[in-house]
VOPAGU-2260 file (C-alpha; in pm, 1 decimal, decimal comma):
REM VOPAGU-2260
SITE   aa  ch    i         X         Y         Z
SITE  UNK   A    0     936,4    -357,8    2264,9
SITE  UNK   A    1    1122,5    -231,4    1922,3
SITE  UNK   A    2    1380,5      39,5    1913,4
SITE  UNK   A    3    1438,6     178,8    1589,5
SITE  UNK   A    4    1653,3     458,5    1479,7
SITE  UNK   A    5    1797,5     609,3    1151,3
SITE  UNK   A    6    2120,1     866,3    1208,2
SITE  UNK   A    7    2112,7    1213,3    1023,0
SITE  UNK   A    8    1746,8    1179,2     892,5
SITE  UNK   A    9    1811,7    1519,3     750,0
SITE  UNK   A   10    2093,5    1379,6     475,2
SITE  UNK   A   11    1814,9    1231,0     290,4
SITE  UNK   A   12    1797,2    1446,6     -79,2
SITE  UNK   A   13    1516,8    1616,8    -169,9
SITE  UNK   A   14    1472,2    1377,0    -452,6
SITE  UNK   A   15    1432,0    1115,6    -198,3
SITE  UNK   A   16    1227,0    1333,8      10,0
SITE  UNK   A   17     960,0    1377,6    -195,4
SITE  UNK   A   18     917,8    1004,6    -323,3
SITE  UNK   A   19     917,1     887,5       5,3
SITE  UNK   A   20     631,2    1105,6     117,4
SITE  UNK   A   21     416,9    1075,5    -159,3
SITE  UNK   A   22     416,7     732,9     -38,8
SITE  UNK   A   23     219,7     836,5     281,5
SITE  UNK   A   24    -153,5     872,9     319,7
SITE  UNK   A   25    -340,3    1164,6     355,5
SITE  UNK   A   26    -309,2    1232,3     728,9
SITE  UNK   A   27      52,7    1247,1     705,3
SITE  UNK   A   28      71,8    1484,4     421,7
SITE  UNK   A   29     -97,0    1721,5     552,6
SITE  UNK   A   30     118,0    1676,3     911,7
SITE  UNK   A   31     438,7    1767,3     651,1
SITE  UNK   A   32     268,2    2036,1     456,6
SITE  UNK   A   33     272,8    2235,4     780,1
SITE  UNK   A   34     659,4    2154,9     773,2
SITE  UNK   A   35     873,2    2401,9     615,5
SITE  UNK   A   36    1221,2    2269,4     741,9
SITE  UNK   A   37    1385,1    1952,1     532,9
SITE  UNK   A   38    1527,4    1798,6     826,8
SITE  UNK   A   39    1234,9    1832,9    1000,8
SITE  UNK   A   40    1000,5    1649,6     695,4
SITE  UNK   A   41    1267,3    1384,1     639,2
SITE  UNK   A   42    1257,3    1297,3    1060,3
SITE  UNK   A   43     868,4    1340,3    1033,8
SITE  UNK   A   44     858,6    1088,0     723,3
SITE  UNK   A   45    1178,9     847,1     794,6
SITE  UNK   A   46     921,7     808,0    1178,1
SITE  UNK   A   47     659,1     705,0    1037,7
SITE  UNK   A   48     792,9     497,0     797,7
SITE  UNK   A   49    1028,4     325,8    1105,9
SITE  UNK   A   50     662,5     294,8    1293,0
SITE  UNK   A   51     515,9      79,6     960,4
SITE  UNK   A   52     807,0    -162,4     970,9
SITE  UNK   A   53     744,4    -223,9    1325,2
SITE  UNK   A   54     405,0    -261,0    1330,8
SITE  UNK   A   55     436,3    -494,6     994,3
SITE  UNK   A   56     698,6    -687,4    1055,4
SITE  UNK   A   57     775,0    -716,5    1470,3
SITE  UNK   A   58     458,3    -831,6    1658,0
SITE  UNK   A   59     689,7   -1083,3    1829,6
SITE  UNK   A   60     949,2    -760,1    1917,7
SITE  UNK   A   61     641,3    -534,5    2020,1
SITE  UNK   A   62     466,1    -792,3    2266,1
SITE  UNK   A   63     792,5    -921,6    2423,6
SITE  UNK   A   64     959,3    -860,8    2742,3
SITE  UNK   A   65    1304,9    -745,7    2574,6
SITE  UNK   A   66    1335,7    -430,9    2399,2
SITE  UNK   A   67    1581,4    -473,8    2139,4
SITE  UNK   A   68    1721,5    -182,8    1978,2
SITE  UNK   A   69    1814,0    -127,9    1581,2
SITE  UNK   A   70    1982,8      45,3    1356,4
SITE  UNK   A   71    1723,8     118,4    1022,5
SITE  UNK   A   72    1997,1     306,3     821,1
SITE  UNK   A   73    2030,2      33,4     553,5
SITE  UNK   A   74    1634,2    -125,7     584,2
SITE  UNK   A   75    1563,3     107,5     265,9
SITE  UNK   A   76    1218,4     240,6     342,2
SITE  UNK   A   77    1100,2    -110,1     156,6
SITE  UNK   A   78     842,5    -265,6     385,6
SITE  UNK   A   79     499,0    -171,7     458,0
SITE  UNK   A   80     205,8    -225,1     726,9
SITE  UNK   A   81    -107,2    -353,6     505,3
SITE  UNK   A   82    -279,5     -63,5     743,2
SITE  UNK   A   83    -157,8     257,7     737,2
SITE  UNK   A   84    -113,7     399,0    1088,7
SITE  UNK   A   85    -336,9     662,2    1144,7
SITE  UNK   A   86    -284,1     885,5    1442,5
SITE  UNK   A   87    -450,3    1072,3    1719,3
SITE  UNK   A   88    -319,5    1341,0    1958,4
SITE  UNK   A   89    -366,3    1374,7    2344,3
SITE  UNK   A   90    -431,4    1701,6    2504,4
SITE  UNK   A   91     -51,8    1792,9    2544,3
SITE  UNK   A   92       5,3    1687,2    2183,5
SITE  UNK   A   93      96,5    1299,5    2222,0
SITE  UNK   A   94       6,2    1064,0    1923,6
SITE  UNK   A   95    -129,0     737,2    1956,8
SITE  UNK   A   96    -260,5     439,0    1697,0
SITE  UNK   A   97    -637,8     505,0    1616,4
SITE  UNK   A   98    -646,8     151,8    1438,7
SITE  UNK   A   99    -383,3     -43,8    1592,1
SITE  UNK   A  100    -552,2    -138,1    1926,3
SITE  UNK   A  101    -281,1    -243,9    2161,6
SITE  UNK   A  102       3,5    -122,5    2009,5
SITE  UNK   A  103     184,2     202,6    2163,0
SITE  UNK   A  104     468,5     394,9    2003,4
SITE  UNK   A  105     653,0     715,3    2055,5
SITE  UNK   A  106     886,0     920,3    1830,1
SITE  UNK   A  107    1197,5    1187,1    1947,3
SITE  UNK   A  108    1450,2    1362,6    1705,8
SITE  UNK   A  109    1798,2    1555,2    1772,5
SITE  UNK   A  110    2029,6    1667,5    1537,9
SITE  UNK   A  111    2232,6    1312,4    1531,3
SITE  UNK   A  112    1882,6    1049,7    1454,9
SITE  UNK   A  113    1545,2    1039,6    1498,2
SITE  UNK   A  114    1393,5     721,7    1713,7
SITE  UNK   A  115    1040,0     563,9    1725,8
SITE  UNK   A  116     950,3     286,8    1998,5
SITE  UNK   A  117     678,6      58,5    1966,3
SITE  UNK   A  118     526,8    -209,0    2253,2
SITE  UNK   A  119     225,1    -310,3    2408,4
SITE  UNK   A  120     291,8     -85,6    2657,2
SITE  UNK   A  121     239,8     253,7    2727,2
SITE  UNK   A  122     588,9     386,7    2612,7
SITE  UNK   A  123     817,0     749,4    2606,5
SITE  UNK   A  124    1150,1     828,7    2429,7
SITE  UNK   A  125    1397,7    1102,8    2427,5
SITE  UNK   A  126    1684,2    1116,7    2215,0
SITE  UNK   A  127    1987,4    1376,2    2225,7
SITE  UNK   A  128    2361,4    1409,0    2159,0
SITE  UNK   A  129    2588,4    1599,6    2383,9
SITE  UNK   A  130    2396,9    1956,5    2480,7
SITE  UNK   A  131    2528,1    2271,9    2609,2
SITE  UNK   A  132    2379,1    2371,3    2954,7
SITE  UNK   A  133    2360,3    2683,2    3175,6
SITE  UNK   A  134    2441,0    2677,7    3576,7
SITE  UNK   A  135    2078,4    2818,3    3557,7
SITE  UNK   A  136    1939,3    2536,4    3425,7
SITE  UNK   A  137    2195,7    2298,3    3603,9
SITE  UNK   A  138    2033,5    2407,5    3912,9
SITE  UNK   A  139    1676,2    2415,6    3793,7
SITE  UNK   A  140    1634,4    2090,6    3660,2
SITE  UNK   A  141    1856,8    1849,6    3857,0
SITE  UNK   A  142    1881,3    1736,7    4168,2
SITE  UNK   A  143    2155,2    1760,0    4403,0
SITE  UNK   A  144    2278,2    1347,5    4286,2
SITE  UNK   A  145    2199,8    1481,4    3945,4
SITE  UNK   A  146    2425,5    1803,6    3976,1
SITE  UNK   A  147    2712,3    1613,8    4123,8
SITE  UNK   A  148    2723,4    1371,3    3819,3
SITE  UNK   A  149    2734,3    1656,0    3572,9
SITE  UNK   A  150    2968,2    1831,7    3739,3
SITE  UNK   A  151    3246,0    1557,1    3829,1
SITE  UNK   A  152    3200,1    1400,0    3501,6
SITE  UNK   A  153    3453,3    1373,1    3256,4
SITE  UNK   A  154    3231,7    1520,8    2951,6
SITE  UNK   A  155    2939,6    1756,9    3111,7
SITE  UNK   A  156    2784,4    1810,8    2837,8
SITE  UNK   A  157    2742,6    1407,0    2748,7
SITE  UNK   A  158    2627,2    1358,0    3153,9
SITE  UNK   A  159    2407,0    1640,4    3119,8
SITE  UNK   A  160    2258,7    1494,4    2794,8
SITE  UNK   A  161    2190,4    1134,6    2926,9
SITE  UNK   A  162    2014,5    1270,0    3185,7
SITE  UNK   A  163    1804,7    1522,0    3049,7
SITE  UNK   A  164    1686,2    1220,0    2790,1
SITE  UNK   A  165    1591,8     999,8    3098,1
SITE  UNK   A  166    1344,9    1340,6    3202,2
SITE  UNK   A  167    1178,7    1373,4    2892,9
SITE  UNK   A  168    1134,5     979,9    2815,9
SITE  UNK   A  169     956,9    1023,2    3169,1
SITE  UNK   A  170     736,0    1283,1    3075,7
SITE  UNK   A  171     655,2    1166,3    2749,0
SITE  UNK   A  172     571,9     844,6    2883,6
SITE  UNK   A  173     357,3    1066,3    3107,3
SITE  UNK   A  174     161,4    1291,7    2807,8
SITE  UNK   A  175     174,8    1568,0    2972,4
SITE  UNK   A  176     505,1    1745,2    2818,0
SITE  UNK   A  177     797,9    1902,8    3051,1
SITE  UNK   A  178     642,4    2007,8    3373,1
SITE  UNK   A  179     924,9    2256,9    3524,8
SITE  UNK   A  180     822,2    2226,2    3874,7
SITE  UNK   A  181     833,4    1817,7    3852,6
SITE  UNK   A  182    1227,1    1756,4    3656,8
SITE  UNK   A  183    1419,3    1747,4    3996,3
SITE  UNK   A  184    1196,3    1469,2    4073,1
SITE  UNK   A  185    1121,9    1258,7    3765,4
SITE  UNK   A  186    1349,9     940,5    3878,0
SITE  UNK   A  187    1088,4     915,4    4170,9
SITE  UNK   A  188     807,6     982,4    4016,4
SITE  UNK   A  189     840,5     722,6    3761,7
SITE  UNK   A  190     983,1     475,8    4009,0
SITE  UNK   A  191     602,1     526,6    4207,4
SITE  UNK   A  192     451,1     477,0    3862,6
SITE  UNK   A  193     581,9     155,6    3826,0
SITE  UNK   A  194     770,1     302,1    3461,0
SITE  UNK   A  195    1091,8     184,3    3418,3
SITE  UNK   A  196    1382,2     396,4    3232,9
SITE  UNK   A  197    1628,5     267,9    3026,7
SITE  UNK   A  198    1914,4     452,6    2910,1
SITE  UNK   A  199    2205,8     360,5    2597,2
SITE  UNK   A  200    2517,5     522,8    2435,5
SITE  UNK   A  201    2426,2     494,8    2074,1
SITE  UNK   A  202    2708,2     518,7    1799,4
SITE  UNK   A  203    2905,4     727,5    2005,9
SITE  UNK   A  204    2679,2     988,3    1874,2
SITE  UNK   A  205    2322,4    1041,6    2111,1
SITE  UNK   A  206    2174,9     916,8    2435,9
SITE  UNK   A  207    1882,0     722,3    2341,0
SITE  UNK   A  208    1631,3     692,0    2718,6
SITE  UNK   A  209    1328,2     461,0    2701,1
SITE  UNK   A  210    1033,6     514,8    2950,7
SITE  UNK   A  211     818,4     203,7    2968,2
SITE  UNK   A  212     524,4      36,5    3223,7
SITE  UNK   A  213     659,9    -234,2    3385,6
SITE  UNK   A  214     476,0    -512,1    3583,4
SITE  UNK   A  215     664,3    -419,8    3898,2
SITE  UNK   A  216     811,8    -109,1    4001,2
SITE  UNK   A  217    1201,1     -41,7    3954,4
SITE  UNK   A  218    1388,8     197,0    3791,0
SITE  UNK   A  219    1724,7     124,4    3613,0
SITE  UNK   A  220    2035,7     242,7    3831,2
SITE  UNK   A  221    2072,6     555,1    3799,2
């Protein structure tokens, strides 16, 4: 599997902006045109252009056992797939490869980057720097192990953040979105799956959590 990611997607001038997408085909212009904020249209194009790359230029990367993780800030948008990508959504909104049988990706955003992951397998990732959090929510979402890290932790709001991205990886991985009643049990429930989560400490900036299918079952510790 391939890892890319491209820090503060939404620096990118509007000059930029607009060459890059009118670069893209069809499908994905009219994905942007119902995009009104920059930051928003640069993560939306900077993705897909990430997901070209990969699929051009990594079929070694996507079919291996190792996921290997880089940074795209200085790849200059330069290579292309002879393809174009075209996409197709799931019922809770996931996109998949129409014409790339085989090949899986997934794409997350936060203010620091925005991340795509591409493999053979069925893949999820979450990205997100350090995140305010209510008791409410604390309580809600975690478990009691979970709770306990957060709260002894030297920097809540990082602890709470690397575990909230190993959640959503989970149920992105899944399709079906956040499920409230499930996120005090995700670890489990991905464990039984046989998906395996992954989790990183990116530039000192954003936890970066990949959910992938995995031969045998076994989560990384939590």
């Amino acid at each position: 599997m391939i890892v890319y990611y491209y820090r503060n997607p939404g620096q990118l001038s509007e000059e930029l902006l607009a060459e890059l997408a009118n670069s893209l085909p069809q499908q994905q212009q009219q994905i942007l045109s119902k995009m009104k904020n920059h930051r928003h249209r640069c993560e939306q194009v900077v993705a897909y252009l990430m997901l070209c790359d990969a699929i051009a230029n990594n079929d070694a990367e996507i079919k291996g056992n190792e996921t290997i993780v880089k940074d795209y800030q200085n790849n200059g948008f330069e290579k292309q797939c002879s393809e174009p990508p075209l996409w197709t959504f799931g019922e809770h909104g996931k996109p998949s490869l129409a014409n790339y049988e085989g090949i899986h990706f997934n794409i997350s955003h936060c203010n620091e980057a925005v991340a795509i992951a591409v493999s053979d397998k069925e893949v999820g990732i979450d990205v997100e720097g350090r995140r305010k959090f209510s008791e409410t929510l604390l309580q809600r979402s975690f478990d009691e192990k979970e709770q306990a890290s957060v709260l002894r932790s030297n920097d809540p709001e990082s602890e709470f953040a690397r575990i909230w991205t190993r959640k959503e990886a989970w149920f992105k991985w899944t399709g079906t979105g956040i499920l409230m009643d499930h996120l005090k049990t995700t670890e489990t429930e991905a464990q039984a799956a046989n998906c395996n989560i992954t989790t990183t400490w990116v530039n000192d900036s954003f936890w970066l959590s990949i959910a992938e299918s995995v031969d045998c079952s076994g989560l990384s510790e939590f």
